[in-house]
C-alpha positions, 0 to 999 in steps of 0.5 A, a space after each residue: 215148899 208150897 212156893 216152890 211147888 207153885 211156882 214149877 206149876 206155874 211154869 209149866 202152865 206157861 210153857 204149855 200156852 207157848 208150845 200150843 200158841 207156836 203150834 197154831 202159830 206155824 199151822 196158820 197160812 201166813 197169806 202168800 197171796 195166790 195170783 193168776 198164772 200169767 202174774 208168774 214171770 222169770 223173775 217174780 213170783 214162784 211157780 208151785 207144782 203137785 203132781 197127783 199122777 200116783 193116783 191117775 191125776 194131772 200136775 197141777 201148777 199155780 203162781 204165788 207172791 215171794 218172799 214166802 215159804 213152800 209151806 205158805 205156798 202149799 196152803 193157799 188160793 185153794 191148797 190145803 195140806 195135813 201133817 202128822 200126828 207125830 211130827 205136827 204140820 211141819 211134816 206133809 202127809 196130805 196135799 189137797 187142791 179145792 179144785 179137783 176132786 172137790 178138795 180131796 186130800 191124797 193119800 187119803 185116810 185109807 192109804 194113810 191115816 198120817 198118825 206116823 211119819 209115811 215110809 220112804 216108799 210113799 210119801 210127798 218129795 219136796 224139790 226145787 228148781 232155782 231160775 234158769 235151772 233146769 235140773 231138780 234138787 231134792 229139798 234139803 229143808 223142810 216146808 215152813 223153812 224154805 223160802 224159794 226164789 222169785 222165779 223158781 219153781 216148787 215141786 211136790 211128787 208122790 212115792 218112793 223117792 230117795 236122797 241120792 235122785 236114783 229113784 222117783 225123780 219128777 217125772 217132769 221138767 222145771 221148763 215144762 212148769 216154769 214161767 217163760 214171759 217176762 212180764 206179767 200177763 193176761 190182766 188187762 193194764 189201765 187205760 190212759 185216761 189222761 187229756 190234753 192241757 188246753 193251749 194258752 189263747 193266741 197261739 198260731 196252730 197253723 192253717 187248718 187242715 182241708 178234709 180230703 175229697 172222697 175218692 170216686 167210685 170205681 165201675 165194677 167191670 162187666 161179668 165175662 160170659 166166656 167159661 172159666 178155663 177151669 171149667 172146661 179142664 178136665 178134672 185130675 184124679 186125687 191122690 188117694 190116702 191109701 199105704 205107702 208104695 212099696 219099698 217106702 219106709 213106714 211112719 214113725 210113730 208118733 211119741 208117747 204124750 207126756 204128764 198132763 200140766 193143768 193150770 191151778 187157778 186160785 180158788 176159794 180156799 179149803 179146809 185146813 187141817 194142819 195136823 194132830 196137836 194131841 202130843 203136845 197137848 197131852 204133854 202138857 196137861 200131864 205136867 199141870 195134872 202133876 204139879 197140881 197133884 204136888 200142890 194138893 199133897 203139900 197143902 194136905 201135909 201142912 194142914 196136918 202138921 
């Protein structure tokens, strides 16, 4: 009886080290190195895009390596996001960028204290558009699954967005965040360092070239002491920037400007807080404290026997 007890204790421990090492094991970055954004191109590297315009900010869009993960993509060169008490990291309620608002975190605790999953009126949408497309698709994988193309863009946008794409859809294109170059720019490439073989003796290189005579200096002409025609023309009056004649249609107004597209360059990375591991903590110490109570009782109850 005891053994047995034992045994189910023991089981239990294990299966609470597994379940807290697979937590920490998902809640960890798993290094999707961040780049520069020129590293970006049509067929390498993803682009990821946050838009903060819920809370009056730009969207922001940096560069990292694939293949990786949109959750490896969203914690790393100074991206940071919380999870849910209830649902662990998996589940996005907080995104963050150490290089605006000093690495604050939106919706912020007060919004939401991201205990429970956000309601479908206000939360971050996960979308994704494939090289060459220029169309969004809602995500229909969460973020430490899916694994976006080389040249793709990811997009996170906050607020009251639905499955079916009828209400808040991005507010920006896939062309207007990807990466149109296609080869990497802006890092200077190595120079060729590299000399010339010496040529092996008695070889006839022809005659040596004769350096060319200089050229002889050109008189400058004398100034010419009659005025400038332009001088003596009478000056015409300039058109003034006055309204239109009469008549004349207006001018069109000018287009209202689009969302602001700030580049994200790497930076030093923030604090992670990848979410609650309290549910599955207390899960399991409540099957260690039972086992050891079922332990103790047996011990007991065999000592009186």
């Amino acid at each position: 009886m005891i053994s047995r007890i034992t045994r189910a204790a023991a089981r239990a421990a294990a299966a609470l080290g597994l379940t807290v090492a697979a937590f920490a094991a998902t809640a960890a970055p798993a290094g999707a190195a961040p780049q520069p954004i020129g590293q970006c191109t049509t067929s390498s590297g993803t682009v990821l895009a946050v838009d903060f315009g819920h809370w009056g900010g730009p969207v922001y869009r940096s560069c990292g390596t694939t293949p990786t993960t949109g959750y490896e993509l969203l914690n790393q060169g100074g991206w940071a996001t919380t999870g849910t008490g209830h649902d662990g990291p998996a589940f996005i309620c907080r995104i963050g960028y150490s290089g605006h608002q000093g690495g604050r975190q939106y919706p912020t605790p007060d919004q939401d204290d991201c205990v429970l999953t956000p309601p479908a009126s206000a939360y971050w949408s996960y979308w994704h558009a494939n090289p060459g497309q220029n169309t969004w698709e809602y995500s229909q994988l969460g973020a430490m699954l899916y694994k976006p193309k080389p040249g793709s863009v990811d997009l996170w946008t906050f607020g009251a967005t639905d499955v079916e794409g009828t209400q808040g859809r991005p507010r920006v294109t896939p062309d207007q965040l990807r990466a149109h170059n296609a080869r990497p720019t802006g890092v200077p490439q190595p120079k060729d360092t590299r000399t010339a073989a010496p040529l092996p003796p008695n070889v006839d290189t022809g005659p040596r070239p004769e350096n060319p005579r200089p050229a002889d200096p050109t008189p400058s002409a004398p100034a010419s002491a009659s005025p400038s025609p332009s001088a003596s023309a009478p000056e015409s009056p300039s058109p003034s920037p006055s309204a239109p004649p009469s008549g004349s249609a207006p001018a069109a107004a000018a287009p209202s400007p689009g969302p602001q597209v700030v580049e994200a360059a790497p930076a030093a990375d923030a604090q992670h807080d990848a979410g609650s591991y309290l549910p599955a903590v207390a899960t399991g110490a409540l099957v260690l404290l039972i086992g050891g109570a079922a332990v103790f009782v047996a011990r007991r109850r065999r000592r009186t026997e």
